[in-house]
Structures are given as structure tokens and as C-alpha cells.
C-alpha atoms as a printed R data frame, in Angstrom:
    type eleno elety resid chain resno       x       y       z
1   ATOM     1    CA   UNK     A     1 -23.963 -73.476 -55.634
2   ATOM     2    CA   UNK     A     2 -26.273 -75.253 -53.741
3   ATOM     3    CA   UNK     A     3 -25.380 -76.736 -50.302
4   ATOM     4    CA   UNK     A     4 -22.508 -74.055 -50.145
5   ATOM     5    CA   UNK     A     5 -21.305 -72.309 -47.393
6   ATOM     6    CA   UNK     A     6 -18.937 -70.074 -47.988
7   ATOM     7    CA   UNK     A     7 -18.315 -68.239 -51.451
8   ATOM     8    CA   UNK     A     8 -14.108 -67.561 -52.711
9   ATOM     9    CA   UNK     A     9 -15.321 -64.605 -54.964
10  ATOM    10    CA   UNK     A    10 -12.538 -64.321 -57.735
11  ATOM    11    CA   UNK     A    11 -13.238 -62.639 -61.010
12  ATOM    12    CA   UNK     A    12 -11.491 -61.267 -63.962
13  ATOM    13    CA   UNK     A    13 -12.355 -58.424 -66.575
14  ATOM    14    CA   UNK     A    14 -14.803 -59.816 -69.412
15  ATOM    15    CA   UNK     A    15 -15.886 -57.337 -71.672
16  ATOM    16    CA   UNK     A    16 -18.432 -56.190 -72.677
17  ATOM    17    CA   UNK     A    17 -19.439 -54.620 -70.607
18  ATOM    18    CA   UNK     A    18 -16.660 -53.025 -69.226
19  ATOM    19    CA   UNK     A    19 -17.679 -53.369 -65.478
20  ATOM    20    CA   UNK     A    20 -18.612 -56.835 -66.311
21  ATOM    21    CA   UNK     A    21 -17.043 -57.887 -62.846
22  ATOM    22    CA   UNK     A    22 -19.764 -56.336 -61.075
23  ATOM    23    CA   UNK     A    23 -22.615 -57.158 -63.331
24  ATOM    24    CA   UNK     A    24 -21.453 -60.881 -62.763
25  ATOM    25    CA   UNK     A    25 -20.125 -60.504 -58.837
26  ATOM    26    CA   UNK     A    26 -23.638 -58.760 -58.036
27  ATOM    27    CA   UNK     A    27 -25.397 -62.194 -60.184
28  ATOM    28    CA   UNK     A    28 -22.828 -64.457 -57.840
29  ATOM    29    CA   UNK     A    29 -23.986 -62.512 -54.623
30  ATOM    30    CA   UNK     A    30 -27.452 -62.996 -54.993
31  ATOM    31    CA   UNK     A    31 -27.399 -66.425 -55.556
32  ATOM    32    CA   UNK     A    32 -25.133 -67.255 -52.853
33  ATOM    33    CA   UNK     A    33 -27.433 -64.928 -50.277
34  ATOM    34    CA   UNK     A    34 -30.729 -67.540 -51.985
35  ATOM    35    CA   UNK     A    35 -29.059 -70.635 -51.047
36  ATOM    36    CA   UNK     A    36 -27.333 -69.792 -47.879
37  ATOM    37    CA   UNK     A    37 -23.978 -69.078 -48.152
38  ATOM    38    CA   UNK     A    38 -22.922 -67.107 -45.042
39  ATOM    39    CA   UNK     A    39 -19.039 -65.879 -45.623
40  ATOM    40    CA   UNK     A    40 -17.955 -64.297 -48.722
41  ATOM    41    CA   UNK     A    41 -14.136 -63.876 -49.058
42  ATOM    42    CA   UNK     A    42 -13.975 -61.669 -52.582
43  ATOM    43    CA   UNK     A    43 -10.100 -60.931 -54.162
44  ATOM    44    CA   UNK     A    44 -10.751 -57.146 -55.619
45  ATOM    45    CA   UNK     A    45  -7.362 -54.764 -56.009
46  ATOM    46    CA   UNK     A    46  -5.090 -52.770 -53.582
47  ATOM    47    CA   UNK     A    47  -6.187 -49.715 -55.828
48  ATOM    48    CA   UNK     A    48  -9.848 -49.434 -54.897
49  ATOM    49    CA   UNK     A    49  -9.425 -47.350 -52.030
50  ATOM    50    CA   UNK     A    50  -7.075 -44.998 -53.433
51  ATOM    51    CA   UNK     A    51  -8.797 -44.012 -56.739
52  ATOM    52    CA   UNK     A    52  -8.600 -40.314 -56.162
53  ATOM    53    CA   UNK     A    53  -4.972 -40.481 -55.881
54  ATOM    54    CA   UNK     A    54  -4.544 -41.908 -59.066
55  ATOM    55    CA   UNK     A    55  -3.399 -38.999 -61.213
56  ATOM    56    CA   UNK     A    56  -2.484 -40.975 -63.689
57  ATOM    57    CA   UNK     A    57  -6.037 -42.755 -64.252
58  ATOM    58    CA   UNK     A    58  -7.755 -40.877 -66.758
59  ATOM    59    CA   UNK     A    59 -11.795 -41.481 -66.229
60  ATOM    60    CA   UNK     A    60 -13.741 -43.308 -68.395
61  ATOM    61    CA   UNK     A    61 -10.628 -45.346 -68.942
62  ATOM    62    CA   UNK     A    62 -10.569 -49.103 -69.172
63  ATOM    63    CA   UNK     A    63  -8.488 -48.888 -66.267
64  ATOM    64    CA   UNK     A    64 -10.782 -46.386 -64.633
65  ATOM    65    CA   UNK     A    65 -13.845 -48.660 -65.665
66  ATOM    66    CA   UNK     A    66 -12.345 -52.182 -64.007
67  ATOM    67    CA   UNK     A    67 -11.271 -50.488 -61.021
68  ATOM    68    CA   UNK     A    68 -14.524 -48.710 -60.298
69  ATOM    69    CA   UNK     A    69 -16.232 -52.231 -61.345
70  ATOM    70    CA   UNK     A    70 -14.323 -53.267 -58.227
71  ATOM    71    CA   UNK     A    71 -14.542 -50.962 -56.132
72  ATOM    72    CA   UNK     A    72 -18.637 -51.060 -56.506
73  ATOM    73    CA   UNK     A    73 -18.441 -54.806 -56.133
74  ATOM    74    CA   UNK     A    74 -16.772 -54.276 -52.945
75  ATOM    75    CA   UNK     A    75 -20.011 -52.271 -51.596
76  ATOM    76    CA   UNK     A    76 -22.041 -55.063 -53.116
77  ATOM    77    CA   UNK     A    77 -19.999 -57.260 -50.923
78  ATOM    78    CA   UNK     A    78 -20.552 -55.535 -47.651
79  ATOM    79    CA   UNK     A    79 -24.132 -54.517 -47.754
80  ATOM    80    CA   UNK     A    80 -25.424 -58.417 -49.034
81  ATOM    81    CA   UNK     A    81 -27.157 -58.649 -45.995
82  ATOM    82    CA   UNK     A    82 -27.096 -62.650 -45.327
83  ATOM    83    CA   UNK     A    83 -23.000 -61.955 -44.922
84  ATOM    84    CA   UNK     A    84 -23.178 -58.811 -42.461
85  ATOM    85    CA   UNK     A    85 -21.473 -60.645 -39.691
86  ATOM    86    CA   UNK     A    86 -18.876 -62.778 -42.135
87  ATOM    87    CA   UNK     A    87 -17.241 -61.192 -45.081
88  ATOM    88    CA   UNK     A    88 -13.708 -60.562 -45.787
89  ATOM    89    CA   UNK     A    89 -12.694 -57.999 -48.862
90  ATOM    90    CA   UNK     A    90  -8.654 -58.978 -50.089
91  ATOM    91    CA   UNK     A    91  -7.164 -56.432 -51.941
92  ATOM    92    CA   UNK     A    92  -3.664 -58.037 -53.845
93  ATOM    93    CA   UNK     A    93  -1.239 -56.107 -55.535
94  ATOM    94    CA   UNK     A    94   0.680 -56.752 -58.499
95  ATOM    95    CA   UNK     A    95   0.556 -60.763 -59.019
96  ATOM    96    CA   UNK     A    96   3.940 -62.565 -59.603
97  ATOM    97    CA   UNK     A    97   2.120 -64.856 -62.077
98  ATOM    98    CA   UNK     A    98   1.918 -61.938 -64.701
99  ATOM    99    CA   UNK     A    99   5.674 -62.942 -65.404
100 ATOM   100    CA   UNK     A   100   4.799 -66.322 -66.706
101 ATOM   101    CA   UNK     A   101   2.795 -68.783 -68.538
102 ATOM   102    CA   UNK     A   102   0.044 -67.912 -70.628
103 ATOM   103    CA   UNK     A   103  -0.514 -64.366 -68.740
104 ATOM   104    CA   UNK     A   104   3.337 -63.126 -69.421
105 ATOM   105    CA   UNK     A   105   2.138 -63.926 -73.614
106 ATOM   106    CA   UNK     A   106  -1.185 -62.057 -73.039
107 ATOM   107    CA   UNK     A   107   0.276 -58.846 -71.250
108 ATOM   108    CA   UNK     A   108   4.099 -58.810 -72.487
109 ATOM   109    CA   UNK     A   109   4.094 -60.841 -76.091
110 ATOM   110    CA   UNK     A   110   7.022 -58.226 -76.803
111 ATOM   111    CA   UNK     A   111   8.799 -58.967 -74.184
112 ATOM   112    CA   UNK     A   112   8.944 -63.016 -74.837
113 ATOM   113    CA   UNK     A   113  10.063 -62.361 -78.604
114 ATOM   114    CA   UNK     A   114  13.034 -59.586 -77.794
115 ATOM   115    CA   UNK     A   115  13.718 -59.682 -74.024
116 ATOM   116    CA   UNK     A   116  12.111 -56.297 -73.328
117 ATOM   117    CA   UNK     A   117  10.032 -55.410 -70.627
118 ATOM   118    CA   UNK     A   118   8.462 -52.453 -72.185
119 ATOM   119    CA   UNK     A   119   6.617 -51.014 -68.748
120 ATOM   120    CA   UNK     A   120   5.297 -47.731 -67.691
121 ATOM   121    CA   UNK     A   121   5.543 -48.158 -64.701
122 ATOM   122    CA   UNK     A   122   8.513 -45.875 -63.283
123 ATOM   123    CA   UNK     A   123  12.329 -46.840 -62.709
124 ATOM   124    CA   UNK     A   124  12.256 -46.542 -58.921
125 ATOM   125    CA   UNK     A   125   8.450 -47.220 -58.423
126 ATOM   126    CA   UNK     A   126   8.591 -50.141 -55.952
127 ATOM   127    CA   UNK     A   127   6.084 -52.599 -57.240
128 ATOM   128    CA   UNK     A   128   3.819 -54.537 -54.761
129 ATOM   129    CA   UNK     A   129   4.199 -58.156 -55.996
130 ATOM   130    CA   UNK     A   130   2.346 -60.995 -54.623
131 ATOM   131    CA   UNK     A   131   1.936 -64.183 -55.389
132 ATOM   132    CA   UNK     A   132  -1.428 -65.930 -56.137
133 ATOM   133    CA   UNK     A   133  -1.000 -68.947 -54.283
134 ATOM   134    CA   UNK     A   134  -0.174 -66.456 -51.180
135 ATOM   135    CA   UNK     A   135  -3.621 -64.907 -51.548
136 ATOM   136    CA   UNK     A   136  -4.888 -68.281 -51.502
137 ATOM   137    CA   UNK     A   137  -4.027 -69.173 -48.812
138 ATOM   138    CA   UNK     A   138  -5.523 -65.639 -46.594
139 ATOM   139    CA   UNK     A   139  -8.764 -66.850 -48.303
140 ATOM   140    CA   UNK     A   140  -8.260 -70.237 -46.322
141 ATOM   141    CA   UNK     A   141  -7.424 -68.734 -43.129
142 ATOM   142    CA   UNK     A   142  -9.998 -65.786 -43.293
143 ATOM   143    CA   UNK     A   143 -12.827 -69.045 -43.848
144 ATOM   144    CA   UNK     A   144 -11.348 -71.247 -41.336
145 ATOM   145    CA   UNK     A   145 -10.041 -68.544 -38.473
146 ATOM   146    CA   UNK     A   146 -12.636 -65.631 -39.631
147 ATOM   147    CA   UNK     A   147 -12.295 -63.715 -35.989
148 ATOM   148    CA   UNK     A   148  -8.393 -63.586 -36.638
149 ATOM   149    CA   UNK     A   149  -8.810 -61.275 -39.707
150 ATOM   150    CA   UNK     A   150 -10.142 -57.797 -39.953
151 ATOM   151    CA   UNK     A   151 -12.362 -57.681 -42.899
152 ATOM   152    CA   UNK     A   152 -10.574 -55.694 -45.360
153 ATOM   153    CA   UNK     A   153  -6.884 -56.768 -46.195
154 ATOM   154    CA   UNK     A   154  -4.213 -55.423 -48.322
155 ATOM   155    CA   UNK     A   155  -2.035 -57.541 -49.772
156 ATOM   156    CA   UNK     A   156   1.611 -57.730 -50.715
157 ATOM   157    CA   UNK     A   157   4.953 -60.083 -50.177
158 ATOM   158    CA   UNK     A   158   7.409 -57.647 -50.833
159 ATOM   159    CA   UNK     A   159   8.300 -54.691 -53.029
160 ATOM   160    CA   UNK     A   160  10.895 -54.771 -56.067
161 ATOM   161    CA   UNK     A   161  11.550 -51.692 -58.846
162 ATOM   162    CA   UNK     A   162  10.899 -52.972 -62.609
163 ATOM   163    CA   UNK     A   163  14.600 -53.357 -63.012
164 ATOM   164    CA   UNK     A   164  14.926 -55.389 -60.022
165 ATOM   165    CA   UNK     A   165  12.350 -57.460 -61.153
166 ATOM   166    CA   UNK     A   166  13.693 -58.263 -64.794
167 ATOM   167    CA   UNK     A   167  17.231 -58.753 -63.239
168 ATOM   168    CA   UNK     A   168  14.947 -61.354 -60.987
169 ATOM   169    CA   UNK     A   169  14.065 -63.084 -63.975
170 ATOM   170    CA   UNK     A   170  17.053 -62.730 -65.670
171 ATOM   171    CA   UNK     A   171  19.220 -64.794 -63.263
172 ATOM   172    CA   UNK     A   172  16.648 -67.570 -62.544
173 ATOM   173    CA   UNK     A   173  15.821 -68.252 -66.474
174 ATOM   174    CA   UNK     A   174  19.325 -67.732 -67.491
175 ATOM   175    CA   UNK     A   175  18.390 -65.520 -70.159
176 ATOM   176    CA   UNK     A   176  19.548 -62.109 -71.433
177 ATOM   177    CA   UNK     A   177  16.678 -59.443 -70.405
178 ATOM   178    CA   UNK     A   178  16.564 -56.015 -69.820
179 ATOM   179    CA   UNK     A   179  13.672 -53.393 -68.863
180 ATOM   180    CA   UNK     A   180  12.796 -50.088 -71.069
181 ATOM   181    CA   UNK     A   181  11.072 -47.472 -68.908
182 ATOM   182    CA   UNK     A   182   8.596 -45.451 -71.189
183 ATOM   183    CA   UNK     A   183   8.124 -41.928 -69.975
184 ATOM   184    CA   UNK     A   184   6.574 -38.157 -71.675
185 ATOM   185    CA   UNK     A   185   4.852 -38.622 -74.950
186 ATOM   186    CA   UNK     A   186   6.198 -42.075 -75.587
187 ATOM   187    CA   UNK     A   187   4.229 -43.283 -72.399
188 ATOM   188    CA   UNK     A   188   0.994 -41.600 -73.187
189 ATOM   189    CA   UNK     A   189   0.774 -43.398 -77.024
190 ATOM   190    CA   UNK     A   190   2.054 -46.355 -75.584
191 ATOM   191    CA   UNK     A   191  -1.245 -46.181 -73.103
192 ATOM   192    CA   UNK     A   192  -3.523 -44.952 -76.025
193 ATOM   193    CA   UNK     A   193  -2.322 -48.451 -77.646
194 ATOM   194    CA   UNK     A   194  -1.884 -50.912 -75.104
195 ATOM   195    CA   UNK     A   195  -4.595 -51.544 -71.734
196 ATOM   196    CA   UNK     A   196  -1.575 -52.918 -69.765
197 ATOM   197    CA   UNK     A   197   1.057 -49.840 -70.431
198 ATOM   198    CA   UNK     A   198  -2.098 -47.925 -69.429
199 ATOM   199    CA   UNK     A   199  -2.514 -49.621 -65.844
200 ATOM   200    CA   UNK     A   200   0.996 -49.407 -65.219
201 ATOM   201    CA   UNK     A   201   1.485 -45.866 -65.562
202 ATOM   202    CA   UNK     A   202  -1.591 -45.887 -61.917
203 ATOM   203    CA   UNK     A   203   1.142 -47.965 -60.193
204 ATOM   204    CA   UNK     A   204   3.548 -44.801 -60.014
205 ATOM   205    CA   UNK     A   205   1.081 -42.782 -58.369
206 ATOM   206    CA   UNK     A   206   0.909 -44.486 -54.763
207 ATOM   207    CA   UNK     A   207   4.561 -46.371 -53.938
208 ATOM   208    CA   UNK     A   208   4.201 -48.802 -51.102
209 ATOM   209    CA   UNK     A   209   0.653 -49.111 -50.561
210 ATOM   210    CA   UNK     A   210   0.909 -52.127 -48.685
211 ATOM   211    CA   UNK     A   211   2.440 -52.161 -45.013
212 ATOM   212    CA   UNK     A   212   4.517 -54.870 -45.469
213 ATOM   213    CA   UNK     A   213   4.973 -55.277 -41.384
214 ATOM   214    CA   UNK     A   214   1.123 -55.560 -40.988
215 ATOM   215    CA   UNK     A   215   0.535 -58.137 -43.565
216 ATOM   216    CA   UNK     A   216   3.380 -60.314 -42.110
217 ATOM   217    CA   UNK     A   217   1.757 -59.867 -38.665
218 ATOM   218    CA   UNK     A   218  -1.126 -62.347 -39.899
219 ATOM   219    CA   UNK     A   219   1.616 -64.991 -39.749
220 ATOM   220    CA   UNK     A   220   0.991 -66.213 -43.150
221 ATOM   221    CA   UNK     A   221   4.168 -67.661 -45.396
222 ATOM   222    CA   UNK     A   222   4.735 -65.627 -48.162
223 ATOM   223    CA   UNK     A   223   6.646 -66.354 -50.824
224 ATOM   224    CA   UNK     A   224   9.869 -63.701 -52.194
225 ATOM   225    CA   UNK     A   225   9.344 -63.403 -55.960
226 ATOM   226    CA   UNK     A   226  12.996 -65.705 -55.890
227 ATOM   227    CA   UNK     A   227  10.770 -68.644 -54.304
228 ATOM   228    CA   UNK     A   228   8.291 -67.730 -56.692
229 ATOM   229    CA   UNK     A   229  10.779 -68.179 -59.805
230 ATOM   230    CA   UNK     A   230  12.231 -71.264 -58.016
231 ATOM   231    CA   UNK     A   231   8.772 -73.227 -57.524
232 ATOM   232    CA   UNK     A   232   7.652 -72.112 -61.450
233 ATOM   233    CA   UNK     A   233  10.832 -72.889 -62.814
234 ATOM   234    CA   UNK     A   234   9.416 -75.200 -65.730
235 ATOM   235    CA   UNK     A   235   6.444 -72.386 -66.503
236 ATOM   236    CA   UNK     A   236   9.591 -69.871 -66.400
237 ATOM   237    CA   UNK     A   237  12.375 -72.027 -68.797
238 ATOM   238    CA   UNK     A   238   8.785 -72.550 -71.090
239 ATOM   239    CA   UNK     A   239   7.973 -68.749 -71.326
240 ATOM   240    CA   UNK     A   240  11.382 -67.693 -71.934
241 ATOM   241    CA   UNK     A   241  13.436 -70.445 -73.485
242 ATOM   242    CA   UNK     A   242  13.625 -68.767 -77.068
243 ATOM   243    CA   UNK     A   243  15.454 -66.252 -75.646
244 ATOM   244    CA   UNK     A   244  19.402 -65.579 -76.187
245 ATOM   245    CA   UNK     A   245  21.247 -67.119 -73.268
246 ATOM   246    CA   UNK     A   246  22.754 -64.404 -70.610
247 ATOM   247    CA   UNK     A   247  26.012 -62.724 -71.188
């Protein structure tokens, strides 16, 4: 990190521990405050701020225990000292990128082998999406224009129910899909089983979180989950090409 300037904080859960992002954000801060670094732009969650609103977040949770881990890091952030005057805090939603690739077989290997999207999240719970490439570039324009920007951000491109999302990815991959809503008892073994079931059930608690007018009013392109599907259409056809064709 030497000879840096500016730190693009980005981390992802690595147990154990389970607040591992903070143990290692907090190790990442303090080096970047020893060789000079003077604007930290750190990518934490659109949940953070709302974690006593999450009725559905049970603590003690690995859900509970990430979010808190970034919540804390988010303090860490703001009282480093050396980046008092420049820091910026983005907090994403749900990314697009969970759909495909190598994260789609990670979080959804069911839904790859039958065409299922198994979710908890609700029927009519509109779902922040974002994409990552969109947070990328806020990152760039919070470093490069950092008076433009308040410090803390919430991030989202648009909104879209689970259905509307599988019929999404049903018409751009061609294939036959369809979404299973989990609710009562079936939701809370589901959770009891499966981290990701578990973190969607949170995402029914809140709705729109993001103020979809405000973000836009940073005039930065973002992409529609369509553009999304479009640009990724070889990760897409690759993720979902053993799949039964559409009917």
C-alpha cells in the first residue's frame, strides 16, 4: 500500500470469525492511516442503518453478525482520524451479479439444476438491485469530484419483485424459470438450513430503502437489470444453458 492515496475499501464475509470484515477493514485502516492514504471510499450495505427495523434478523445470526461487522466498520471508517475531512461510506443494495456466474452457483445451486428460485424474500417485496459496475463507478466520482458527494450514499438502480426478476431472466436466457416464495414454517427451516434464505427473509422488512430520485440526482448512469442481462449475456447463456428451453 505504500505510495497510495486513496483506499477503495471492498470486503466480503470470511469466516471465522464471523465479523471477519471488521477484524480485516480495521487491519486495512490502519495501514492506510501509516502510509498516508487520505480518502477512504468503503462499499458496506444499505442495511446498516436500519438494523432495528429488521424484525426478521434474529441476533446472534450470521446475518445479524455480518451486518453488525459492517456497520462497526463503518464507525471505524469515520473516526480514522488521517481521513476526517475525506471519506465516503456506499451502502449498495441487492447486487445484480448474484444472478450469474460463479455467485448465482454459490447462493442458488438449486436454482441452476431445476429452474427454481427458491427465495424468502416476499412476492411483492420490491428488491433494491444494483449493479456492481454502477457502484464502481460512485467510488470513481466520490475520489475524483469528492465535494460533489455527501459522505454517506445509498445505493440502488431500480426496484423489481422476485417474480419480476426471474421473468427478467427468463426472457433474456431463453429459458423456462419460475420463482417459489417460501413463507410460515417452511421459511423459518429453510433459514435454519441455508445463510442466503436467511438474509432474504431481512429484505421484506424495509421495501424501498433507497430513494431512487436522489441517487439519480448524482447524475451517474445506471444500468436497468435488462442492460445488466444484455451486457452479461455470455456469463447468463453459461449459468443457465442446462436449462429446458422456454415454453
Amino acid at each position: 500500500m505504500t505510495g497510495c492515496t486513496k483506499l477503495f475499501l471492498n470486503l466480503m464475509l470470511s469466516p471465522p470469525p464471523l465479523d471477519s470484515e471488521l477484524v480485516t477493514g480495521k487491519r486495512i485502516l490502519r495501514i492506510a492511516k501509516e502510509v498516508g492514504v487520505d480518502h477512504v471510499v468503503y462499499t458496506s450495505s444499505v442495511y446498516t442503518t436500519h438494523m432495528a427495523e429488521l424484525k426478521s434478523m434474529q441476533e446472534g445470526s450470521i446475518v445479524w453478525w455480518t451486518t453488525n461487522a459492517k456497520r462497526l466498520l463503518e464507525e471505524e471508517v469515520k473516526k480514522a482520524g488521517v481521513f476526517e475531512q475525506r471519506w465516503t461510506i456506499l451502502r449498495p443494495g441487492f447486487f445484480m451479479q448474484n444472478f450469474v456466474g460463479a455467485s448465482a452457483g454459490f447462493m442458488y445451486a438449486d436454482f441452476l439444476k431445476r429452474g427454481v428460485w427458491v427465495t424468502g424474500i416476499p412476492a411483492e417485496t420490491p428488491i433494491p438491485l444494483i449493479d456492481t459496475e454502477d457502484i464502481g463507478r460512485f467510488a470513481a466520482k466520490a475520489f475524483l469530484e469528492p465535494d460533489r458527494f455527501p459522505r454517506e450514499v445509498d445505493l440502488a438502480g431500480e426496484y423489481r419483485t422476485p417474480g419480476e426478476v426471474v421473468e427478467a431472466l427468463r426472457r433474456a436466457s431463453g429459458k423456462e424459470m419460475r420463482v417459489e416464495v417460501l413463507e410460515g414454517t417452511r421459511l423459518e427451516e429453510a433459514g435454519k438450513k441455508d445463510v442466503f434464505v436467511d438474509a432474504q427473509k431481512v429484505i421484506g422488512d424495509l421495501g424501498r430503502v433507497v430513494d431512487l430520485e436522489v441517487v439519480r440526482g448524482y447524475g451517474v448512469p445506471m444500468s436497468t437489470f435488462e442492460d445488466f442481462l444484455v451486457r452479461e449475456k455470455e456469463a447468463l447463456d453459461a449459468t443457465y444453458g442446462q436449462l429446458p428451453a422456454r415454453k
